[in-house]
LUMGURO-824908 format. One record per residue (C-alpha): x, z, y. Coordinates in steps of 0.25 Angstrom, whole numbers, plus 5000, padded with zeros to 4 digits. Example, Ala and Ser with C-alpha at 12.3 -4.5 7.8 and 13.67 -1.06 7.14 Angstrom:
BEGIN
504950314982 505550294996 
//
This chain:
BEGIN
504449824967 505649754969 505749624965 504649624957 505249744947 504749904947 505149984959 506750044955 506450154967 505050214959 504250164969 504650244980 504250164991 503850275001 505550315001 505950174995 506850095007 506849984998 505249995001 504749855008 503349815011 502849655014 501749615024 501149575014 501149695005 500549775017 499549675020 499149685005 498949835006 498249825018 497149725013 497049825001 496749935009 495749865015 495149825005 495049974997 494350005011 493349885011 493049944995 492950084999 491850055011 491049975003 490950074992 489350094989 489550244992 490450365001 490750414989 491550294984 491950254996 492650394997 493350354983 493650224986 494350285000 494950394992 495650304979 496350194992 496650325001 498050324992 498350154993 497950175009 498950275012 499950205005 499650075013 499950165025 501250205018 501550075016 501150035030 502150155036 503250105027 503249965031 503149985046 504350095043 505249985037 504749855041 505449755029 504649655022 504749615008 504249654995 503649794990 505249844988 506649774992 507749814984 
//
């Protein structure tokens, strides 16, 4: 978002050089993958566990995206700085 209104770029943020990405946002994703993991291996069974796995796989490689871009362009700020 830029300054707090919808993306004008169409949230193209793998090809955006306006994208930006805090510390804090990648701490944020982080925790969450984490946590989607913690959920998945305390699922009651395999089978679940392989659900739970299969519905974060999308967000987790994402977050690596994210990761990938950051360290690519190393600005802080918010999510998009226009």
């Amino acid at each position: 978002m830029v300054h707090g209104d919808a993306c004008p770029w169409n949230l193209n943020c793998h090809s955006c050089d306006k994208f930006v990405m805090s510390g804090a946002d990648l701490v944020y994703w982080h925790r969450k993958r984490e946590q989607w993991r913690l959920l998945a291996e305390r699922a009651p069974d395999g089978a679940t566990a392989d659900y739970l796995h299969e519905v974060f796989e999308p967000t987790a490689r994402a977050i690596v995206g994210l990761v990938g871009r950051r360290m690519g362009k190393p600005r802080i700020g918010s999510t998009c700085s226009a």
